[in-house]
C-alpha distance (Angstrom), angle and dihedral (degrees) to the residues before:
residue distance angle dihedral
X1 . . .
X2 3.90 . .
X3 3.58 91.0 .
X4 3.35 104.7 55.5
X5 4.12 141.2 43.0
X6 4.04 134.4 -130.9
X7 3.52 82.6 -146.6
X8 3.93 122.1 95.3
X9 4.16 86.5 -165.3
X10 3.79 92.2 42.4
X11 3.83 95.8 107.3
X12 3.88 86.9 58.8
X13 3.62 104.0 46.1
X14 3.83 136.7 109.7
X15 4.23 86.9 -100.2
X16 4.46 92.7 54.7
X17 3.58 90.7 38.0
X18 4.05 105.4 137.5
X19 3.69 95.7 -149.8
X20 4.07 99.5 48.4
X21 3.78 113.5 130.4
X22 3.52 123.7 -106.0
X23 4.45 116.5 -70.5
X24 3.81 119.2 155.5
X25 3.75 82.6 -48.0
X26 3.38 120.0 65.3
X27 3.97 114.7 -147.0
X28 4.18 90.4 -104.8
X29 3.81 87.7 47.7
X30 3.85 95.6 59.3
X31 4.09 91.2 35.6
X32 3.89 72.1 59.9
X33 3.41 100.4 50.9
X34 3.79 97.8 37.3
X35 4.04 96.0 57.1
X36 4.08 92.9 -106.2
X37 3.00 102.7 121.7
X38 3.95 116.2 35.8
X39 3.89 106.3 164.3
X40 3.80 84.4 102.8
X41 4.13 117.7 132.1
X42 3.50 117.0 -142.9
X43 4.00 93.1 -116.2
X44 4.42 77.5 53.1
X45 4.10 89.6 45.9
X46 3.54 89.9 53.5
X47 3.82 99.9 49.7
X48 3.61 87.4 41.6
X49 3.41 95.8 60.4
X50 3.82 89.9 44.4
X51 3.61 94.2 56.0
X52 3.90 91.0 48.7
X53 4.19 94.1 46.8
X54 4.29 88.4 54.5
X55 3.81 95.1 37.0
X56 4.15 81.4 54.0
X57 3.90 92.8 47.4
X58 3.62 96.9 40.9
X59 4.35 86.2 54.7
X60 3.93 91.2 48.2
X61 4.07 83.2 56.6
X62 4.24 93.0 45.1
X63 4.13 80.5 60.1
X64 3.24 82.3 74.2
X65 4.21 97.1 56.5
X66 3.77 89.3 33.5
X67 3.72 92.2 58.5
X68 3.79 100.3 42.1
X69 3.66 103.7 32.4
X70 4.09 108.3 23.7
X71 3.87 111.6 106.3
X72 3.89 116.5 -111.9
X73 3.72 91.7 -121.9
X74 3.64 92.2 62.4
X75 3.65 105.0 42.8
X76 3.94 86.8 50.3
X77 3.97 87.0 52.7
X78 3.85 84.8 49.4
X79 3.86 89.6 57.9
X80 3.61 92.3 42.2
X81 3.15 110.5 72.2
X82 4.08 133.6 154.3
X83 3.77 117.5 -52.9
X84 4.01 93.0 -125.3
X85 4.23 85.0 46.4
X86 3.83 96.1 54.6
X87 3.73 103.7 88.3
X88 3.99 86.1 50.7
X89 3.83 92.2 53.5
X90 3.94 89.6 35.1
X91 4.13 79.9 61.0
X92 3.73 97.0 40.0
X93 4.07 92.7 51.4
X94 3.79 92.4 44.5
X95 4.36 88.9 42.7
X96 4.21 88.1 52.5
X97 3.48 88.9 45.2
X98 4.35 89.0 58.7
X99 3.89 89.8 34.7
X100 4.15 79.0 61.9
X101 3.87 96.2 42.4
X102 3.91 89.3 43.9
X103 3.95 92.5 38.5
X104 4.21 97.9 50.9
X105 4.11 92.1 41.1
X106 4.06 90.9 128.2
X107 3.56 93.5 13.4
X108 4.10 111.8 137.7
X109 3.54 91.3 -117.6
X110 3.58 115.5 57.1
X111 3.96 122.6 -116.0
X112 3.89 94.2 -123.6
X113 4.29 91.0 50.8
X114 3.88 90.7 56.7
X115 3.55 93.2 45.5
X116 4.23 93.0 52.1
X117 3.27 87.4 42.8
X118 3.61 96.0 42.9
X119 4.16 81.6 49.8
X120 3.22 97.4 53.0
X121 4.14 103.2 46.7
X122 3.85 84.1 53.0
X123 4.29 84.8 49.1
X124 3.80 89.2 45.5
X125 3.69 94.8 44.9
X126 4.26 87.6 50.7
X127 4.16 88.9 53.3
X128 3.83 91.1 34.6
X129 3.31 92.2 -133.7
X130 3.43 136.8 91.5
X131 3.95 90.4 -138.8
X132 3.96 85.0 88.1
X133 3.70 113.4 95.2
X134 3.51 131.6 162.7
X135 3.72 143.0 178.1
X136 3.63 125.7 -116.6
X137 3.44 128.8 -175.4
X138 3.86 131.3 -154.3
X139 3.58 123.7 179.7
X140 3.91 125.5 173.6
X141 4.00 97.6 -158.2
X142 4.15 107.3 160.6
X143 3.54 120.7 -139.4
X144 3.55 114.8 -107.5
X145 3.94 141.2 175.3
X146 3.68 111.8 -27.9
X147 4.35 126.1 -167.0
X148 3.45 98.7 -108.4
X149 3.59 92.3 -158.8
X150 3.69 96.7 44.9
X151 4.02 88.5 66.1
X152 3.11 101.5 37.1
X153 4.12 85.2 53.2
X154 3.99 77.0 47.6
X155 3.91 84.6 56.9
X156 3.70 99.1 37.1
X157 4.38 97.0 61.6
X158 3.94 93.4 30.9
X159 3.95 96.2 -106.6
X160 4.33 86.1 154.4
X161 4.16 83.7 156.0
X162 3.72 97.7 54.8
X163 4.16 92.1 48.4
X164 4.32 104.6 94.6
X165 3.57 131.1 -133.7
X166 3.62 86.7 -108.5
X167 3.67 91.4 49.7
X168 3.55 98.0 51.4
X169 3.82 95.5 48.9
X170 3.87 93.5 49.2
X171 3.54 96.2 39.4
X172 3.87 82.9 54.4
X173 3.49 97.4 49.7
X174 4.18 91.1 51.2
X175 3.47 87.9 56.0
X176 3.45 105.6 51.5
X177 4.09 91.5 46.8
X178 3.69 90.6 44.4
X179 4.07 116.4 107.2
X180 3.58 89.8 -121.9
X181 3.80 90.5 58.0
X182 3.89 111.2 114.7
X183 4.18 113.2 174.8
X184 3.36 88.7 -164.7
X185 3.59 99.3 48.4
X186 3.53 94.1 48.0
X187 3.62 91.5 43.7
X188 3.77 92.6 57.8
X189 3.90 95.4 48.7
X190 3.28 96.8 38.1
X191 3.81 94.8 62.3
X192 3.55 90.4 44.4
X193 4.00 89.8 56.0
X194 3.96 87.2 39.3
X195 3.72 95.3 71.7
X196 3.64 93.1 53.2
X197 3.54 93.9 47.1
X198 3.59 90.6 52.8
X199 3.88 90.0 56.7
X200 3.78 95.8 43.8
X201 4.14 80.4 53.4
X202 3.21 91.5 50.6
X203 3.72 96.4 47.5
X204 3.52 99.7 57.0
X205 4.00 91.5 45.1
X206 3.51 88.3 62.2
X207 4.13 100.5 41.0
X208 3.93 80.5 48.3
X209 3.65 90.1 53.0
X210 3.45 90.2 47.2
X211 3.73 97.3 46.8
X212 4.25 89.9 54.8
X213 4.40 84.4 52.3
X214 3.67 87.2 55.8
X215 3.62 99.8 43.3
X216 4.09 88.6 43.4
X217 3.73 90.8 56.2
């Protein structure tokens, strides 16, 4: 999985991009780890890898100083990046996130602890106080067999709230890898139907709004 991409553009993205400054990675690690650069011996390989496995631990620990002693200002500039750069940090955020998942499978402490934990010091350290707790809740539940039929009955008489999450996001992925499926089709009608939707959302915002002024009064 590490050696490859789902992506047909990956190779020119912001992520591959030959000259991108130094991270955890430097740029002859990831010409490494992408296959660029092959004149490697195995002795080489192997301290390579080394290198790459303590210059990954020793980031995990900087977390640490990052989150307790990095200014506001900067870790908001760090999450702000360049309009045409967001979908590549969008990707690289949600990527770390399954390198963790993947990475602390068997660890002693359980994914889903560190991350409500994790929550809830970033929580405490917006109400600067430790009095602020909340609850988070992370399930891994895999999609299985749906009734076709049943959603597309669902579908058929406009019952939207009765269709699951794991309806919807089966469903969806049926769709797009049935023969019938045309993206750019669907794309077309769907932004026709989108600004109608919008107004019909709208709509009913405002006649709610309306109907709380009334009762209020």
């Amino acid at each position: 999985m590490g050696e490859h991409s789902d992506e047909p553009d990956a190779e020119e993205s912001l992520a591959y991009s030959a000259d991108r400054g130094r991270g955890i990675l430097t740029p002859s690690d990831r010409e490494f780890l992408l296959g660029r650069k092959t004149d490697y011996t195995e002795h080489s390989k192997k301290q390579k890898r080394n290198r790459i496995r303590r210059r990954v631990r020793n980031a995990i620990l900087d977390f640490t100083i990052l989150f307790e002693h990095l200014e506001d200002r900067d870790r908001e500039t760090v999450f702000d990046p360049d309009a045409d750069a967001r979908d590549a940090y969008t990707r690289g955020i949600t990527d770390m996130l399954a390198f963790l998942h993947l990475g602390t499978m068997g660890y002693y402490t359980p994914f889903k602890h560190m991350l409500a934990q994790g929550v809830n010091k970033a929580e405490q350290e917006l109400a600067g106080s430790d009095y602020r707790m909340v609850t988070v809740d992370f399930n891994v539940d895999p999609v299985g067999q749906i009734d076709v039929d049943e959603v597309i009955d669902k579908l058929e008489f406009g019952d939207f709230e009765e269709i699951t999450d794991e309806e919807l996001r089966a469903f969806a992925r049926l769709l797009s890898e049935s023969d019938d499926f045309s993206a750019t089709s669907l794309r077309s009608d769907m932004k026709e139907q989108m600004s109608e939707y919008i107004e019909e959302v709208y709509a009913a915002a405002e006649q709610r709004d309306q109907r709380v002024e009334e009762l209020n009064d």
